[in-house]
N, C-alpha and C positions, 0 to 999 in steps of 0.2 A: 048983431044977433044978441036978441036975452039971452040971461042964464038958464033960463029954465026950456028954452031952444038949444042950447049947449049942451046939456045935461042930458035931453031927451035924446039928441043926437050923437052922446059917447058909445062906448061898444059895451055891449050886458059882460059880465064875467063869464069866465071857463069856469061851467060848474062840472066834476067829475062825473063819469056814470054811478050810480050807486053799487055795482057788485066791487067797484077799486074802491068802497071806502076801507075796506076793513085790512086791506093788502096796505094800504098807507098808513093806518095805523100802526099795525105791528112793524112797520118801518120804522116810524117815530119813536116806538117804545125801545126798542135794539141800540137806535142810536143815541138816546135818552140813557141808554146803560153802559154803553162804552167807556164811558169815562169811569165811572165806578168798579167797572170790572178790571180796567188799568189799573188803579190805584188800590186792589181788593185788599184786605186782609182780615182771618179771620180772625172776627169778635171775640171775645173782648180786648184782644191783644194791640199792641201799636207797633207799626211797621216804620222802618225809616229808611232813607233814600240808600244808605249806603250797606242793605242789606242784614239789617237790622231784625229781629222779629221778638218783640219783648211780651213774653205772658208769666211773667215772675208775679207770683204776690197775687195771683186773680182769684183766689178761693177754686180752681177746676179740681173736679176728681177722674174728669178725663181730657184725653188732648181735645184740643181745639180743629173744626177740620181743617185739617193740610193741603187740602186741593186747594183751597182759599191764597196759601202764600207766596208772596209777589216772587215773582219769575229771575230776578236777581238775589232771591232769598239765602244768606250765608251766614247765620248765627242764627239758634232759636233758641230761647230764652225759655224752659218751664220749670224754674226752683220755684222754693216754696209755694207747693201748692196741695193740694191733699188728693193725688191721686195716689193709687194703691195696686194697680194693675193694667197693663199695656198689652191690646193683643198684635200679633205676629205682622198684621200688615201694617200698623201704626204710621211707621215711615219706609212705605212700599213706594209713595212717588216724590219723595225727597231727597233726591242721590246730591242734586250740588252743594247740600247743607256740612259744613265746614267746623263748625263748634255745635255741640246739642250739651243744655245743662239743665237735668235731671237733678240735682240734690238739692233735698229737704223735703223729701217726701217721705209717701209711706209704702213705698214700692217694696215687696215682698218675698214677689217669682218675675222673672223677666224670661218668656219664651226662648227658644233654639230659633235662629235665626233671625231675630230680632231687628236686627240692623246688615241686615245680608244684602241690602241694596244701597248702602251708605258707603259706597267705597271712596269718595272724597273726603271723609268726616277725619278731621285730623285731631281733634279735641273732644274728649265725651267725660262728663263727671255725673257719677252718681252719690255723691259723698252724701253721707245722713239718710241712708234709708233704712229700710229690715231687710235688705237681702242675707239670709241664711243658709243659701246654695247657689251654686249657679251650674249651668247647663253646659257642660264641656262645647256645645259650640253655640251658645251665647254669642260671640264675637268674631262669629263666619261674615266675612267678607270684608272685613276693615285692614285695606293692606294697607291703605297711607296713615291710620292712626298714629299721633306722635305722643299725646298725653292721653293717661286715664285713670280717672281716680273714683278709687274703691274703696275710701276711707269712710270709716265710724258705719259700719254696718253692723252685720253677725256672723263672719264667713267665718266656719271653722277651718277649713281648709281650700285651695286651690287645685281641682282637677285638672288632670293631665289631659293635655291636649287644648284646656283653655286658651293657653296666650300663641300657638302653635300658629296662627297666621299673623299676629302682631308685632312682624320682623319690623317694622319701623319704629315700634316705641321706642322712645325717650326718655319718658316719666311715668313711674309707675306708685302709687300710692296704695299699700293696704293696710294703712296706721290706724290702729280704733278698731279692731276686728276682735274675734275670739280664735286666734291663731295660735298652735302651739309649735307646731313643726311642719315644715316644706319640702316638696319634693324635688328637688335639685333638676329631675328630667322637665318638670314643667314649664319651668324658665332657661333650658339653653336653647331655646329660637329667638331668644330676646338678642339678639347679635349687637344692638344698637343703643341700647337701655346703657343710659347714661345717669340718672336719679333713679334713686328706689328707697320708699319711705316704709318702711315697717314698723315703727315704733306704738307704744301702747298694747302691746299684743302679750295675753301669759305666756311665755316660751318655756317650754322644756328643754335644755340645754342637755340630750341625751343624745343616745346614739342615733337614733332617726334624726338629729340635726346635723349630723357628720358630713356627710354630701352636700348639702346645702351650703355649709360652712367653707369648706371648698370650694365653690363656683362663688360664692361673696368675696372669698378673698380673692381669686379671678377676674371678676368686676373690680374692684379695688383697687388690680396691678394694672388695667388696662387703663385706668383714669376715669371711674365713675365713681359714685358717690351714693353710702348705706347710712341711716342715721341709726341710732342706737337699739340695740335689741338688748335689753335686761332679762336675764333670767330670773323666772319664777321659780322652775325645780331645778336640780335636788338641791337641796338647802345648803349644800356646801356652795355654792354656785347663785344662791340669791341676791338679786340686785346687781349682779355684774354683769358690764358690756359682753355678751361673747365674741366680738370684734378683739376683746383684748385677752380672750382663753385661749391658751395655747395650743394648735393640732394636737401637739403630742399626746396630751391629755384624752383625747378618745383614741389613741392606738387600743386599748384594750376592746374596742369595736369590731377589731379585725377578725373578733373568733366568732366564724359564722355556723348558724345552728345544722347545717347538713355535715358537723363533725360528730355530734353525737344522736344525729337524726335517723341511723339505721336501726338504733336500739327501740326509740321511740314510734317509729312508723309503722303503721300495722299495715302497709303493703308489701315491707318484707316480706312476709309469706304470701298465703292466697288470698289474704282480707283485701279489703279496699283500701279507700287513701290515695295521697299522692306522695308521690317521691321528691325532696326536693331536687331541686335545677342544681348544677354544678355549675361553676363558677366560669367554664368554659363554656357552658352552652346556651350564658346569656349576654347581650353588648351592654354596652352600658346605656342606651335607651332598655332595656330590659327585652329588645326583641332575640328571640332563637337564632343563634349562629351553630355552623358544624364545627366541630374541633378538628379536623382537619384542614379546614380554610378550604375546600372545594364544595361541590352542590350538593353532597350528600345529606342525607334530613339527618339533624339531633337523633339519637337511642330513643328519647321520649318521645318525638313524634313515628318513630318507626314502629314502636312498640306499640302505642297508642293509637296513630293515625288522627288523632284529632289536635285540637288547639296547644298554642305550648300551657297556658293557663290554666287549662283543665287536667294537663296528663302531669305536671310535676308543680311544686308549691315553691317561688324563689326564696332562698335562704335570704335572712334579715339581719341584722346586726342586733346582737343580743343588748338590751337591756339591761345592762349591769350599771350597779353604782358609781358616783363620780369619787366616792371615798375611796371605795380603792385603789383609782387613778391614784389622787391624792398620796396618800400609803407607799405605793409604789414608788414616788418620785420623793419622799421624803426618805425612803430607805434607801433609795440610792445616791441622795444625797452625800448618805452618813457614811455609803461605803466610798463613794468618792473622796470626801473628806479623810478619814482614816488612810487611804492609798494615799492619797496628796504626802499627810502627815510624815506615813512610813520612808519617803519617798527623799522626803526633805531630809531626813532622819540621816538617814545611809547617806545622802550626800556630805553634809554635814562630817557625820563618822571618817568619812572618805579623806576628805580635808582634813581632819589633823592627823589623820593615820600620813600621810601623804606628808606634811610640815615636820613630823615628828622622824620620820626616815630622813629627808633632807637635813635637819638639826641632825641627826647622828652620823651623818656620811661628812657633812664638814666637820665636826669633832674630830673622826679617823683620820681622815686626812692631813688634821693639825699632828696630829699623835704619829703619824708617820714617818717623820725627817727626825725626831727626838730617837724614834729606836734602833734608826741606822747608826747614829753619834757613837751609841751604846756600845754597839756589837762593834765597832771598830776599834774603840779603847780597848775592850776584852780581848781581841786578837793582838793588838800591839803587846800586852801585860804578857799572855800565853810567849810572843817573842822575845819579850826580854827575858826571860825564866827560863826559857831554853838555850839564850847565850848565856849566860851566869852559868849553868847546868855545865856547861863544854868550858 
């Protein structure tokens, strides 16, 4: 048989019907994307096998999308870049993410809630941004948090209730900030905080640092670790560690303003005002307790019926000078010393008054056997003179 017999006699092809061409297509195309969508991540950033997600340095001024990052994704990488605002769902489907690193932006306000579905994120830095406030729950939902750093921003201070679910940290950074004093209640859910860096910050070394100074030396006995806090005010106190100020130095703190707040308060009478809280009728997170230790309401909320906040105003530690700490402990100094002085003095005195008795009782004693001698010759002399006499 020719070829061209052969040929004629193979089998024609399977040609499809024409309505399955278009259903084979977009089979082709699906499977054509498989691999791509295995390997996705989003642009501009570079993904690596061991869960990696690097967008540092890309020039973004917002995230990149996150639905894009690979399915093993456990570090995301976005410092230096110029964004400036993150909204609330940013990392709504990112919980396995492990370290997220924000610093070197120009982040500003960071919503409530923010990261309330990152409850595996054990590492978060925001170091180098503008944040100037932050949202008492900011940091809803971060139990396993272990580091977080809030260094070189602008936080004047830290609200309460902030760190109130970050019973896991370890390391806590607010060095570079414009801190001057802290609230002692903000930080005892920290059970676990082992570093804590504050340094750089103006501190007023006054009496709203008293509390605080307290739960640091607390931290300190338990085996953690504070770097230095220098004070800025009051100038007797400039440039020195308050790690090395002595407690005693704020005992004059003790005298709280509801001593002479009855004269002052114009709800003494029928005016308005609040009255301040007694010292009994607040705990030391500052919530209303009864003074009798059973379920009866505080006078303030009985009288009131509303919030303890609104019906009485908590006395504060008065604001007084550290000079006259100072003052105080120099004059008592002087009066110690002078005591000591007098002290020695009379002992002293004691001692030779004591040496100078013993010196004169052995003297006597020498002098005693000579004046019996005496009186026995004079009795013998009287007898001879009486026999002569007869």
């Amino acid at each position: 048989m020719s070829l061209p017999e052969m040929l004629s006699s193979s089998p024609s092809p399977v040609v499809p019907p024409p309505f399955c061409r278009p259903v084979l297509l977009c089979a082709l195309c699906i499977l054509a994307m498989l691999p791509s969508l295995a390997s996705s991540c989003p642009p501009p950033c570079l993904c690596s096998a061991d869960g990696l997600v690097d967008c540092e340095g890309r020039g973004l001024t917002s995230p990149p999308p996150l639905y894009l990052l690979p399915a093993g994704s456990r570090c995301l990488l976005l410092a230096n870049n110029k964004m400036t605002a993150l909204m609330v769902t940013t990392f709504a489907n990112v919980s396995a993410l492990e370290e997220l690193d924000l610093s070197n932006n120009y982040l500003d306000h960071l919503p409530a809630g923010l990261f309330r579905e990152m409850s595996n994120l054990t590492k978060l830095s925001l170091h180098n941004n503008s944040l100037t406030g932050t949202d008492p729950n900011l940091f809803q939902g971060l139990v396993a948090l272990q580091s977080l750093d809030l260094s070189v921003n602008g936080l004047s201070s830290v609200p309460l209730g902030l760190l109130d679910e970050l019973q896991s940290l370890r390391r806590l950074s607010l060095a570079g900030n414009r801190l001057h004093g802290l609230e002692r209640a903000a930080f005892e859910p920290l059970t676990h905080l082992q570093q804590l860096e504050l340094g750089q910050n103006p501190w007023e070394c006054d009496c709203n640092l008293r509390e605080f100074k307290h739960w640091m030396e607390w931290l300190l006995y338990r085996g953690g670790t504070v770097d230095a806090m220098e004070c800025t005010l009051p100038k007797d106190l400039r440039g020195r560690d308050i790690r090395g100020v002595p407690v005693e130095m704020f005992n004059y703190c003790l005298q709280l303003e509801d001593e002479n707040g009855a004269g002052d308060n114009p709800r003494s009478g029928a005016g308005g005002g609040s009255p301040p809280c007694s010292r009994a009728a607040t705990d030391p997170t500052g919530a209303p307790i009864s003074d009798s230790g059973n379920n009866e309401e505080p006078a303030s909320l009985a009288a009131g019926g509303g919030d303890s906040t609104s019906d009485c105003v908590r006395a504060r530690y008065r604001p007084v000078s550290v000079r006259r700490a100072i003052g105080t402990v120099v004059i008592a100094g002087v009066v110690c010393g002078i005591v000591c002085i007098m002290m020695v003095a009379a002992a002293a005195y004691g001692c030779i008054y004591a040496s100078l008795m013993a010196k004169y009782q052995r003297e006597l004693k020498k002098r005693q056997p000579l004046m019996g001698d005496g009186e026995a010759e004079g009795e013998d002399r009287e007898e001879k003179q009486i026999s002569s006499v007869a």
